[in-house]
C-alpha positions as CSV (number, residue, x, y, z in Angstrom):
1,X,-19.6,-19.5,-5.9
2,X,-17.0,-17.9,-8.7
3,X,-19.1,-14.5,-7.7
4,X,-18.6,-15.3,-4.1
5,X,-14.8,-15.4,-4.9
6,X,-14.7,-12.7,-6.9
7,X,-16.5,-9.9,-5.2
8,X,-15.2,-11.4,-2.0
9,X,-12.0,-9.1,-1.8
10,X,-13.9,-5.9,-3.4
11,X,-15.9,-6.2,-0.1
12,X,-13.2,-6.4,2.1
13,X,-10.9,-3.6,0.9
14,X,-14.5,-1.4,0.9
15,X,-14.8,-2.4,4.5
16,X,-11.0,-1.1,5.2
17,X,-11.3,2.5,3.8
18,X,-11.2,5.1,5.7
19,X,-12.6,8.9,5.6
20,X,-10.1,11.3,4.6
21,X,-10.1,14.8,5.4
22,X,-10.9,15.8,2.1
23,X,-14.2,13.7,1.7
24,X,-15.5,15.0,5.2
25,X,-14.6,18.7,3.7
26,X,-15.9,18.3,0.1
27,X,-19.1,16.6,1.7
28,X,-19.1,19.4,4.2
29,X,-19.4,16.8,7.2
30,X,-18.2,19.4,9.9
31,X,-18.8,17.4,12.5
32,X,-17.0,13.9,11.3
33,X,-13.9,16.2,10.4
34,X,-14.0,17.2,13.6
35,X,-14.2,13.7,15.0
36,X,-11.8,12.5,12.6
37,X,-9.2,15.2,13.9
38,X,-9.9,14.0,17.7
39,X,-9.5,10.6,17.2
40,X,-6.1,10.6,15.3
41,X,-5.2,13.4,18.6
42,X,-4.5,16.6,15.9
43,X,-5.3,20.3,17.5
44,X,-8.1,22.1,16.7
45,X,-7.8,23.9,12.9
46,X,-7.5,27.3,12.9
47,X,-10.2,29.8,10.7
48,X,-7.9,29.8,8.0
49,X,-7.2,26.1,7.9
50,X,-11.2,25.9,8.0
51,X,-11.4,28.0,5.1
52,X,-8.9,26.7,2.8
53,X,-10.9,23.2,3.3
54,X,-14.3,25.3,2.6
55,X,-15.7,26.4,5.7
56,X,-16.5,30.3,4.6
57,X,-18.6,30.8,6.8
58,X,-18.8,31.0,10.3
59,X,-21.5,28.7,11.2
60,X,-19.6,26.1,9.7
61,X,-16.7,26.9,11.7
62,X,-19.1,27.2,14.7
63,X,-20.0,23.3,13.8
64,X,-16.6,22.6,13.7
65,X,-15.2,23.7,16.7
66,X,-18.1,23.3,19.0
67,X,-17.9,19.5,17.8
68,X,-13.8,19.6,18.5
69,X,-14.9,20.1,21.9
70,X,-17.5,17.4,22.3
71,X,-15.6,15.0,20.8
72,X,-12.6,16.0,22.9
73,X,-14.5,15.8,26.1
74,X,-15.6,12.3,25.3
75,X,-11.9,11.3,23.7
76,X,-10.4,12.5,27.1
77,X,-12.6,10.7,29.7
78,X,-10.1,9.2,32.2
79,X,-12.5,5.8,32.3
80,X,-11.6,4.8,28.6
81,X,-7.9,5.9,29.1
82,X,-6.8,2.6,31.0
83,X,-8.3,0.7,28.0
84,X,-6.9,3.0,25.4
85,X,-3.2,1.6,27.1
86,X,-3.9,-1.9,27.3
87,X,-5.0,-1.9,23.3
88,X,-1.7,-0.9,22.6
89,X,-3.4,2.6,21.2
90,X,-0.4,5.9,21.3
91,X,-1.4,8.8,23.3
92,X,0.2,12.0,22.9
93,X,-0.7,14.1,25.4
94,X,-3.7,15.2,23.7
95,X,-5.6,15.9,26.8
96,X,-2.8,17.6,28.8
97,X,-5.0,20.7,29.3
98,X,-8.0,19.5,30.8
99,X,-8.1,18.9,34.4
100,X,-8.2,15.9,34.6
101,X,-5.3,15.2,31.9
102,X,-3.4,13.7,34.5
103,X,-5.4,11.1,35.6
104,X,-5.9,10.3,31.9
105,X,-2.3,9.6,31.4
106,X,-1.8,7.8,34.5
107,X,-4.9,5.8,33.2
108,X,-3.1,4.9,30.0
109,X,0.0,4.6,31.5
110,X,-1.7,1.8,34.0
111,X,-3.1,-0.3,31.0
112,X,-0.3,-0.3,28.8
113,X,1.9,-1.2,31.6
114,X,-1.1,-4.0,32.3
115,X,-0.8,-5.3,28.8
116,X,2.7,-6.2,28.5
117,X,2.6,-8.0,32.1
118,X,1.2,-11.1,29.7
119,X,4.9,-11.0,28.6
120,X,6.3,-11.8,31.9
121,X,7.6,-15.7,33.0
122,X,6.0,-15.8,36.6
């Protein structure tokens, strides 16, 4: 049970870290930096951004940015928007240039409206 005890908050604070750019790069996990950059809403990295991380060459930039677009296409679906606002999650115009960027915000605008209703006397 002491184990239990002990190893019991080692396990938790492994379960809350987090990837940072620098692991994805020195691992050269292309595609989960990419990821990562879409899910925290950063623009794409340029070549030489990609190359002082370690991308030198240009299939690796290739991976990159084809999977910036993926993952942005998926990120900027107007059906998870609404749930993205009620969560309380920030959008910042991330998906502003796709065509359907409006209906995203108005989306996320609905839902976060929606989740501070509950806050209302009726």
């Amino acid at each position: 049970m002491k184990k239990l005890i002990v190893l019991l908050p080692v396990l938790l604070a492994a379960g809350c870290t987090s990837t940072s750019t620098l692991d994805l790069a020195q691992n050269q996990d292309w595609t989960g930096l990419a990821e990562r950059d879409v899910s925290l809403q950063l623009p794409k990295r340029s070549n030489e951004s990609l190359a002082e991380l370690g991308a030198n060459d240009m299939g690796e930039k290739e991976v990159y940015l084809t999977s910036y677009e993926s993952s942005k296409e998926k990120f900027c679906d107007p059906s998870r928007a609404f749930k993205m606002g009620f969560m309380g999650e920030r959008y910042d115009g991330f998906c502003d240039d796709r065509n359907d960027g409006w209906i995203f915000y108005q989306n996320w605008n609905i839902g976060r409206g929606s989740s501070q209703m509950d806050h209302f006397p009726f």
